[in-house]
N, C-alpha and C positions, 0 to 999 in steps of 0.2 A: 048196182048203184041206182038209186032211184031216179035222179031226172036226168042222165049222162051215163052211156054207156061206158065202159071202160078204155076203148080205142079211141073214141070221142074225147075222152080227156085226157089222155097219154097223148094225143094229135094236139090239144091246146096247150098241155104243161111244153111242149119240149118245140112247138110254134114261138111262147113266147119268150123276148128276149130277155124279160128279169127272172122267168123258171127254167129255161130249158135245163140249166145247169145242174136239177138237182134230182136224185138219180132217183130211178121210176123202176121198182119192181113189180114185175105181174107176175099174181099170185091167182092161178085156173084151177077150172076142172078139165079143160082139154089138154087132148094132148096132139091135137091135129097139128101136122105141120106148117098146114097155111096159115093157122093160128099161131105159131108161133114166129111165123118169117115176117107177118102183119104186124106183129109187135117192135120186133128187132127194126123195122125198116122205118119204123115209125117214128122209134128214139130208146126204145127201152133199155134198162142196163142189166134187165134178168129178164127170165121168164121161167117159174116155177107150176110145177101141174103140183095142185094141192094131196098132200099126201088123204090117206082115205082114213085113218084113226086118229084120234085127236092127240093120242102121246106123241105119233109123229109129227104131226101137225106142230105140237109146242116143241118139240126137237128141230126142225126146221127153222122157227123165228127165232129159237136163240140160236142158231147158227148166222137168222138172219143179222140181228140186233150186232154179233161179234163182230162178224165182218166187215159194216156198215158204218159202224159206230168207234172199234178199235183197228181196224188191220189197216182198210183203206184208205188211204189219206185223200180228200178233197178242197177243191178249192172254196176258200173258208166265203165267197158270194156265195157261193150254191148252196150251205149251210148256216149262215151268217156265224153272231161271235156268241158268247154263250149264253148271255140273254136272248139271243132269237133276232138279234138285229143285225141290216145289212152290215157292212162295212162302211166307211166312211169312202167316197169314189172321188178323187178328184178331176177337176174338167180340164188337167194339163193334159196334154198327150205328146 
């Protein structure tokens, strides 16, 4: 990433209170395990070591895209509605 490290901004997406919610896959070439416990501690909801051929590589994102997109259900903040907008939030509590 050019001006942001990857940890650097997985530490501000899931810091702040209107992103944290929305799910952060890291996609590496390590496979170090401090790297991978630095992610997890940090907020992340994967941590994939990049496969090394590109057929895998597109094998993998449509697994990603499946999973992400059909199987998981998330809370519709952290995704908004399907224009791309939040929800409407009311200030009752």
């Amino acid at each position: 990433m050019p001006r942001i490290g990857g940890l650097e901004a997985l530490k501000e997406i899931k810091t702040d209170p209107q992103l944290r919610r929305i799910p952060v896959v890291i996609l590496s070439t390590s496979r170090r395990e401090e790297d991978i416990y630095n992610t997890y501690e940090l907020g992340a909801n994967s941590f994939i070591t990049k496969p090394v051929t590109f057929a895998s590589l597109v094998e993998v994102m449509k697994t990603l895209v499946k999973y992400w997109f059909e199987i998981v259900k998330l809370p519709l903040e952290a995704v908004g509605n399907k224009h791309g907008q939040q929800p409407y939030q009311s200030s009752v509590h």
